[in-house]
C-alpha positions as MATLAB code, in Angstrom:
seq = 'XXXXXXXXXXXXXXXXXXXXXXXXXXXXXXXXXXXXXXXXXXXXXXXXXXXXXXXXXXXXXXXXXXXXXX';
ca = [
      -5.827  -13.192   -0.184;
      -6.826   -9.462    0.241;
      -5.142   -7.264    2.838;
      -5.942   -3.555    3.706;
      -3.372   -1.647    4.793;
      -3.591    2.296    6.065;
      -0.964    4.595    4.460;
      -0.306    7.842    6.067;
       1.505   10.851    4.210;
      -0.461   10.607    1.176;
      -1.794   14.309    0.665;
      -2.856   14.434   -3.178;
      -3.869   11.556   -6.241;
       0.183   12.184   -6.863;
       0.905   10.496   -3.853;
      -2.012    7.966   -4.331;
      -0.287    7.360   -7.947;
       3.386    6.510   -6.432;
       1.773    4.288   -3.871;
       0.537    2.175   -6.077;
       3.526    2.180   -8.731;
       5.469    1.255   -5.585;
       3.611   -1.506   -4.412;
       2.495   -3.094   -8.082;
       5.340   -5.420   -7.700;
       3.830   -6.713   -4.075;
       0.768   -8.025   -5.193;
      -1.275   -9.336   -8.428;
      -4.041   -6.181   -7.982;
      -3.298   -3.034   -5.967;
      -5.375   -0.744   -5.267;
      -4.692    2.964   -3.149;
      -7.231    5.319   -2.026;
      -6.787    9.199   -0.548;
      -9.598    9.267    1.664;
      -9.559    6.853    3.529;
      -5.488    7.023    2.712;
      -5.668    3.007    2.254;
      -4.037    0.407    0.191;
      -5.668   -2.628   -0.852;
      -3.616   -5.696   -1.853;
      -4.599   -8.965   -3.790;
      -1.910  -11.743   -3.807;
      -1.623  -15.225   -3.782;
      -0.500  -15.236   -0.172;
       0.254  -12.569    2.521;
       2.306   -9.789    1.449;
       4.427   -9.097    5.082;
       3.912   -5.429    6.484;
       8.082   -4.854    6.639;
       7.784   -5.848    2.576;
       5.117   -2.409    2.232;
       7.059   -0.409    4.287;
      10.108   -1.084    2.210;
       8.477   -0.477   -0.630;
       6.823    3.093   -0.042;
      10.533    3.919    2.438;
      12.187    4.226   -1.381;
       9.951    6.608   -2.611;
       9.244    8.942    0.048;
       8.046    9.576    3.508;
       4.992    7.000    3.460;
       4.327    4.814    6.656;
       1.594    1.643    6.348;
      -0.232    0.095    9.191;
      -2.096   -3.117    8.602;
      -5.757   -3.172    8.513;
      -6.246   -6.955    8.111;
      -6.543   -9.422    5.726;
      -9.461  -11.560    4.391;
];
């Protein structure tokens, strides 16, 4: 299952690097981009939006909104 969700806070690929660091654990394939300021997750099932916004709330001032899932 892939799921898109929009990160905001992100300013520079530093950002887009701890992004993804933070949310490898979420998923089996991550991927972040700066513009658009998205993260894309593949997992097995759906990863929940409060488990994202966990993750990125430890390593800074990120928020996520979910994009959908497919």
């Amino acid at each position: 299952m892939q799921q898109s969700f929009q990160i905001t806070g992100m300013h520079c690929n530093g950002c887009v690097n701890r992004v993804a660091k933070a949310l490898a654990p979420l998923a089996d394939e991550v991927s972040v981009t700066l513009d658009p300021p998205r993260a894309t997750l593949e997992a097995p099932s759906a990863v929940p939006l409060d488990a994202v916004r966990a993750a990125l709330a430890k390593i800074g001032d990120y928020q996520a909104a979910e994009l959908g899932q497919s």
